[in-house]
N, C-alpha and C positions, 0 to 999 in steps of 0.2 A: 504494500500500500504506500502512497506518496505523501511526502508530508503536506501537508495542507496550510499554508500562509494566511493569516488572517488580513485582510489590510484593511486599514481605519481612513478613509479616504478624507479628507477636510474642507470644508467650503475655503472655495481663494477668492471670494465678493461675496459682495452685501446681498446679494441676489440668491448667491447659492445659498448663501444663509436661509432666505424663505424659502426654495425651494427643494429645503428636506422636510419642512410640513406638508403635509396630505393635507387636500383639498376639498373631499368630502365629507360628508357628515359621518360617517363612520367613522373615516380616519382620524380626524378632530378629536371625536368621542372616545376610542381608543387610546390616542397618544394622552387625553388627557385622565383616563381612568387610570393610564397606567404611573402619572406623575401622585396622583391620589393616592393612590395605595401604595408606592414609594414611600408619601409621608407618614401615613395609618399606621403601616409597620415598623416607622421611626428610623427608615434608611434616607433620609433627606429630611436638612431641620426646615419647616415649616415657615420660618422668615426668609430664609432665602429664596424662596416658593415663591414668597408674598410680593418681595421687591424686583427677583425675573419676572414676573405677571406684568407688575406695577410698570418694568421698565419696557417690556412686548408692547403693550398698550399704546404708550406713548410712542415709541418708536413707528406702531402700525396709523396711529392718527397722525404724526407726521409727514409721514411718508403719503396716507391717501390725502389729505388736505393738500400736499407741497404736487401731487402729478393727474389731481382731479381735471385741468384741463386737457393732461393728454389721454385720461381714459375716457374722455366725452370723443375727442377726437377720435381716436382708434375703435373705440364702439360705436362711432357713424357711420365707419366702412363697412358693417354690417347689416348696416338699415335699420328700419323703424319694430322689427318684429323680434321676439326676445330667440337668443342665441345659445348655443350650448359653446362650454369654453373652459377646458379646465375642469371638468367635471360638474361646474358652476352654471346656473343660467345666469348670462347678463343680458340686460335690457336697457336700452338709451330712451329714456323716459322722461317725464315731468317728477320731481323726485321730493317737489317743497311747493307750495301753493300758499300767497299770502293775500289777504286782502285789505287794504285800507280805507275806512270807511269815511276818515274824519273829512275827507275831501268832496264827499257826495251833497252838502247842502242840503240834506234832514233834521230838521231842527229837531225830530222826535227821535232819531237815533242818536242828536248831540244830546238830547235832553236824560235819554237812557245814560251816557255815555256818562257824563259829567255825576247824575246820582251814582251810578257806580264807583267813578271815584271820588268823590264824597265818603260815599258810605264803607269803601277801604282805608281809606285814610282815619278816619272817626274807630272802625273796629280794629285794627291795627294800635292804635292811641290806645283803647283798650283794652287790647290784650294787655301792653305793654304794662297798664295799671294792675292788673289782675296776675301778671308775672310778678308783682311784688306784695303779694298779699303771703304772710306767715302763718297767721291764721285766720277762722270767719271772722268779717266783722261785717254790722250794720251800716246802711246807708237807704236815704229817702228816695223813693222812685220820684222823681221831679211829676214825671206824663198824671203817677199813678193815685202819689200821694203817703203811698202805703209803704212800710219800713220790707227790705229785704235785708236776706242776709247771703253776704258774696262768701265765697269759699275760694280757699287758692286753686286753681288747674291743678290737675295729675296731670304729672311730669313723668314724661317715660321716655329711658335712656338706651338708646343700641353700642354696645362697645364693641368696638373694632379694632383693628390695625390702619390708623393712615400712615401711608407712605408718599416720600417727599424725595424724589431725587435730587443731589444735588450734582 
């Protein structure tokens, strides 16, 4: 029998870099079940996990904000109908839809508009009151007349890890 050489072959660009991730949802799912249970088992510390993610992420918004105009361009040579590519569909589409209204000259849309923000500004004001309340206390309903009593908000807290490249 022969011996058999292993070779470790190394990305030499940024490019080859993404293209030793698989591109389907399998694959995806796969590579990342198997970085999961790496950690599960305690063979990868769990913050280094955190901050490769943190730094993929960023790297991957980078990079699609910084060549969005040449993937418009390059997905026009294929036309208006969606494409297979990569095991991906792409599709050159409408992709954000915004409308501005303030410009239309309805005085009943500005009317909606402006009580709205009124009425955010004002509930906003107080919350912020109501974020400093320690415990109940009394206060007169001005409209009502009648004595309520205000209670601080439940405050509910999600801990995490943020991560901050520098």
């Amino acid at each position: 029998m022969e011996d058999q050489a292993i070779y470790h072959v190394l990305p030499d660009s940024p490019i080859s870099v993404l293209e030793m991730f698989g591109t389907s949802k399998q694959q995806i799912n796969l590579f990342a079940s198997k970085v999961i249970n790496e950690v599960e088992a305690g063979n990868i510390d769990p913050l280094k996990v955190k901050v490769l993610c943190k730094t993929l992420s960023e790297i991957a918004d980078k990079i699609d904000k910084g060549t969005k105009d040449n993937q418009k361009t390059a997905a026009a040579l294929y036309g208006e109908k969606p494409f297979e590519f990569m095991g991906a569909e792409l599709h050159l589409t409408s992709t954000y839809t915004a409308y501005d209204y303030s410009n239309c000259g309805d005085s009943v849309w500005n009317d909606y508009d402006k009580t709205i923000r009124d009425a955010s500004f004002h509930k906003k004001q107080q919350e912020d009151f109501l974020k400093t309340l320690k415990a109940p206390i009394q206060v007169l309903n001005d409209e009502t007349g009648e004595v309520e009593t205000l209670f601080p908000p439940v405050k509910s807290v999600t801990d995490g890890v943020k991560v901050t490249i520098k």
